[in-house]
N, C-alpha and C positions, 0 to 999 in steps of 0.2 A: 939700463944702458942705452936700450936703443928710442929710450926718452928725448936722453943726454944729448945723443946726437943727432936728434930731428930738431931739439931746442936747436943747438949751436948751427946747422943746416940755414935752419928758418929766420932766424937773427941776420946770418951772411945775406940771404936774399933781400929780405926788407930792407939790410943797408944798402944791396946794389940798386934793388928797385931805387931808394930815394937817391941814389946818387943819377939816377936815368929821370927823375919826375919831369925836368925840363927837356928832356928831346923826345917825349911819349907823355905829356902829360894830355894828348887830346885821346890819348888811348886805354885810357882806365881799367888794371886790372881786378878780377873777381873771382870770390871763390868759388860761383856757375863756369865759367869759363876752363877751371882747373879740372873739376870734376864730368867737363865733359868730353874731354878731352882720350884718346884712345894710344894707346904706348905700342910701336912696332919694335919688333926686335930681329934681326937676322938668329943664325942656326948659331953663329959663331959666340954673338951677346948672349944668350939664351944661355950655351951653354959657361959662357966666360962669369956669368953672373950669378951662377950656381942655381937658376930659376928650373922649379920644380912644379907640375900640374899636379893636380888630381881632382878625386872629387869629394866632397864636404859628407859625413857619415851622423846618423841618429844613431845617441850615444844617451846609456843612463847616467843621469848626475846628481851629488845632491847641491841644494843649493839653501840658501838664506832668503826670505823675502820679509824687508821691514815692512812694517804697519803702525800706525797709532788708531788710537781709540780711547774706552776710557773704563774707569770701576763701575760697575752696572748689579742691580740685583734686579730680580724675578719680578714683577707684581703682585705675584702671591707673599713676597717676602717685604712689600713697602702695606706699612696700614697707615689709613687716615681715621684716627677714633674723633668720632662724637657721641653723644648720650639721648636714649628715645624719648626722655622730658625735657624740660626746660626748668633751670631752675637756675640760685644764684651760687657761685664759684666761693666755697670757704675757705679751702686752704689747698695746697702744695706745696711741694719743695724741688719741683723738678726744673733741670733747667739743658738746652742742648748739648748732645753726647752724654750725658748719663744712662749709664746703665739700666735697665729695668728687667725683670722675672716674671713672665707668666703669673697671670693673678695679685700681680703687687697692684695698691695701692694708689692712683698719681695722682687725685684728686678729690676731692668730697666736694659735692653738690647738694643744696637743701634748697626745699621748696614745701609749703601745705598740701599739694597732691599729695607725694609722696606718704605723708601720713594719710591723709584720706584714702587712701588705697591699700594701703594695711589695715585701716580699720575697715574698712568694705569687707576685705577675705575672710580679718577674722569672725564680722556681723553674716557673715555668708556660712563659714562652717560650722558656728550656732544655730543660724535659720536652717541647714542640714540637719543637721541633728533631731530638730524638732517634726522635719518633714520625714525625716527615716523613719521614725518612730509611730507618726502617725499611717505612713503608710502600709506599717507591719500590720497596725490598728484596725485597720480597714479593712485589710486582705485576710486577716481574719475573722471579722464581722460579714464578710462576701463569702466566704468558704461557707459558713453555717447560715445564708440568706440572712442575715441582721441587717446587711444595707444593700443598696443596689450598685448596682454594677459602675451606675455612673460618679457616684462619689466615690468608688475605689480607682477610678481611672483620675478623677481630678487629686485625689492624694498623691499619686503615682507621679504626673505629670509638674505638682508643685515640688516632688523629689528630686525629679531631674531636669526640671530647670535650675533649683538651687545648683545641683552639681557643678553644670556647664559651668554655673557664675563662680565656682569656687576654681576650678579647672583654668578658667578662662584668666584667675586673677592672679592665680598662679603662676601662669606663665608672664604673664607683666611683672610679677613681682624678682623673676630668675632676671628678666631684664637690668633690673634694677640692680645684680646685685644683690638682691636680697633671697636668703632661701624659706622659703615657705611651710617647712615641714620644721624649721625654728622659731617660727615666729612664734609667739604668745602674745598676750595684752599686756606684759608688763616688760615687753624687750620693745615695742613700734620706738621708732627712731624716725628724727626729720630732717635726717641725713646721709647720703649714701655712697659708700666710692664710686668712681669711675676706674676698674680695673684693667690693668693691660691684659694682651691676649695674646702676646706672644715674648718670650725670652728675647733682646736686643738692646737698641739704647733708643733714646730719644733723639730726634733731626729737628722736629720744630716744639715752639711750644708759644699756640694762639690763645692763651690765658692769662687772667688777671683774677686777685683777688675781691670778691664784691662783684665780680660784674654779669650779668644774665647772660644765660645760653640758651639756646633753641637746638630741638632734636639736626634742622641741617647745619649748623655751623660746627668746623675741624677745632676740637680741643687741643689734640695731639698728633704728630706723627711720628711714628716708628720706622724703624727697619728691623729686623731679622737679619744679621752678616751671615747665617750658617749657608745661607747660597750663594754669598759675593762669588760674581764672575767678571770675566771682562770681553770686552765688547771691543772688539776693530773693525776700522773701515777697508775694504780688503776692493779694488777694479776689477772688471769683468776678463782683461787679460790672465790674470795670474787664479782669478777662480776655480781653473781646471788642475790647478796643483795642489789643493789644499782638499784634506779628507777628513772626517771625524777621527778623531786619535791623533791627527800632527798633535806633536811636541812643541810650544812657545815658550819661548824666555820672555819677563815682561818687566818693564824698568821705567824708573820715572824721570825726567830729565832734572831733576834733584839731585838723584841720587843713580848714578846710570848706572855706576857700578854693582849695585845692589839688584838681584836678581828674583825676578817669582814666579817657580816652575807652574806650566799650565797646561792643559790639555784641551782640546776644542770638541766639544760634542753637539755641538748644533750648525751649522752652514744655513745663512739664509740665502735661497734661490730667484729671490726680487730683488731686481735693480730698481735704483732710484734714477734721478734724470741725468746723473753725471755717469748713470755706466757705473756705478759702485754698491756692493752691498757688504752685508756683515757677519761676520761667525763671532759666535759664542765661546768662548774658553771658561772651563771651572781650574781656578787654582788647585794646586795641590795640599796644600798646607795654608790655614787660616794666619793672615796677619792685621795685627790691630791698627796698624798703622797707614792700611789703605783706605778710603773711605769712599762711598760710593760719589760717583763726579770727580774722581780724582783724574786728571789728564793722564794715561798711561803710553810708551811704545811697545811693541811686541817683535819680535824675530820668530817667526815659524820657520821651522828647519823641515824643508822639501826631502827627501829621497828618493834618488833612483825617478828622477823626472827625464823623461823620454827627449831629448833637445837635439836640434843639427849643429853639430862641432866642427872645426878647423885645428889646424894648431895654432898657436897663438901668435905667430909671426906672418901666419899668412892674412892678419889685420891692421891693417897701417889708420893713422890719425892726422886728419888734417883738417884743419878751422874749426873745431871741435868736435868735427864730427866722425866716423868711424867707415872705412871702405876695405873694399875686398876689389881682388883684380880677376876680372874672368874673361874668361879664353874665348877670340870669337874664332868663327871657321877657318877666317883666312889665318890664324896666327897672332893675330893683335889683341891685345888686354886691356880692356873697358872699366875704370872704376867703377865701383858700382857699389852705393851705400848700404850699409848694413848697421842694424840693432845690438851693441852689444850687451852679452847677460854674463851669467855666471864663467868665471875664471877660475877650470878645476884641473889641477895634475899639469900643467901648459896647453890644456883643451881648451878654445875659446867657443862661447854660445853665442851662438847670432842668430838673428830671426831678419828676414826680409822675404817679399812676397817672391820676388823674381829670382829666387836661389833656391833649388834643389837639391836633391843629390846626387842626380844627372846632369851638374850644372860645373863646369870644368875653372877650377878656382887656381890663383896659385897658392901653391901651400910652403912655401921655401919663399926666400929673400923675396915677398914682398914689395919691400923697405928698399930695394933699389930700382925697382921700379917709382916708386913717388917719386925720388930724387931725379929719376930719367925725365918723368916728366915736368917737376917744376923747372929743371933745366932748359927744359925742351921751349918751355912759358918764356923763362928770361930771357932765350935768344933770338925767339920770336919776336 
């Protein structure tokens, strides 16, 4: 209502104004000139205007504060796969967003290492074999003085070099994919997947049939969804309202209606150069339909945030901006600009440097005082 009639107020004066442009047009009014201006009132107006002082009180509130940001997972939860050989791409079937399973399949790769390097393990735990044996051989012919000491040492040493080499090729060969403790001469293969390593789906997919790879080039990339979180850009103002455990709603401007409960467990405490940083929110519940880089907004719902309050009429609006009237010594009321926040119960939040709570506001009709004074403008 008392919109309504600041509108239909403000209207009256701009048409009086233009109808005066010609007898004051070397006198240009401004909206510096309105706001600096100081409103006296006798005991008589004061009380005929129903104008009421006090002082402005810190008050718990809850409050709303939006954000955007976007769908984000971990690092631990994006992989970039590639394979420790080089060799040529024979098949897949994968293609982006598809699903994948820990240990599945996405690719086969063949190259002649590959077989050269099973046939090594298995020529390795043959030449074992022969070396274990002989150096039983020995260590028994040195027990009963039959040989000396230094050919039971070079039997020994050719035992356990074999080993290292079978040890060593073994571990190349888990690389591969391939397991060691199955292999025989009549299973080598010169072909080998490249397995996923974690449950998700595929983001990219840097392959071609036919075409060579080298151990640094990205075959694949994954995500892992089971840790989608979301990520808001949140100013150094409102940082001190926001705790691990706030509550978010988060929504896409798609689809605003559509809602996904979140909870924020990380605050980062570095600002970037705009004065902004960002918290962490883990959804509640997994949906498929988010995908990580998805533009998101968020609502964190404040509680019981500590604010200095007015009632709500002791804040008048003019030229879009928001003032309060404060009481000087002598009796006169000085507009004086103010911040406004949350609008909770008819409690108004405002934030300004030069307001108190020792600072003497009106808290009642306001709103006649502006009218006093743009009056007081027009007749000047």
């Amino acid at each position: 209502m008392k919109q309504t009639i600041l509108s239909f107020v403000m209207a009256f004066l701009l048409t009086a104004c233009g109808g005066k442009k010609e007898e004051k047009e070397t006198i240009p009014k401004s909206d510096s000139v309105v706001v600096a201006h100081t409103v006296s009132l006798s005991a008589q107006q004061r009380s005929s205007a129903g104008i009421e002082v006090g002082l402005p009180q810190y008050e718990n509130i809850s409050s709303t504060i939006a954000l955007q940001g976007m769908v984000d997972v971990p690092p631990q939860n994006t992989v970039k796969l590639s394979f420790p050989l080089g060799g040529y791409i024979r098949s897949t079937n994968l293609l982006p967003g598809k699903a994948v399973k820990k240990g599945q399949a996405l690719a086969y790769i063949e190259d002649m290492q590959f077989i050269q390097l099973q046939q090594d393990f298995l020529t390795a735990k043959t030449n074992f074999a022969f070396y274990e044996k002989e150096y039983e051989r020995q260590r028994y012919l040195n027990n009963s003085k039959a040989s000396s000491d230094k050919v039971f040492q070079q039997a020994k040493t050719e035992m356990d070099k074999e080993n290292i080499l079978i040890n060593s090729l073994a571990e190349k060969l888990k690389l591969l994919g391939i397991d060691p403790n199955n292999l025989t001469p009549t299973n080598i293969r010169k072909e080998v997947p490249v397995l996923s390593p974690i449950n998700g789906f595929v983001s990219k997919v840097n392959i071609s049939i036919g075409k060579y790879t080298s151990p640094t080039d990205i075959l694949f990339e994954l995500i892992d969804p089971s840790d989608l979180h979301l990520t808001l850009k949140i100013y150094e103002k409102d940082l001190p309202k926001i705790a691990v455990g706030e509550k978010v709603y988060a929504y896409s401007n798609n689809n605003p209606e559509k809602k996904y409960a979140a909870k924020v467990f990380l605050v980062n405490r570095t600002f970037d150069e705009n004065r902004s940083t960002e918290i962490h929110c883990h959804f509640d519940k997994y949906a498929p339909e988010l995908i990580p880089g998805m533009f998101m907004n968020g609502d964190v719902a404040v509680q019981d945030v500590k604010s200095l309050v007015v009632p709500e009429e002791a804040v008048v609006r003019w030229a879009n901006k928001h003032y309060v009237f404060v009481e000087r010594e002598n009796g006169d009321f000085t507009m004086t600009e103010v911040i406004p926040g949350v609008l909770n119960k008819d409690k108004q939040q405002i934030e300004s440097k030069n307001i108190t709570t020792n600072t003497k506001l009106v808290l009642k009709n306001a709103f006649s005082l502006l009218m006093k004074l743009m009056n007081a403008e027009e007749e000047g």
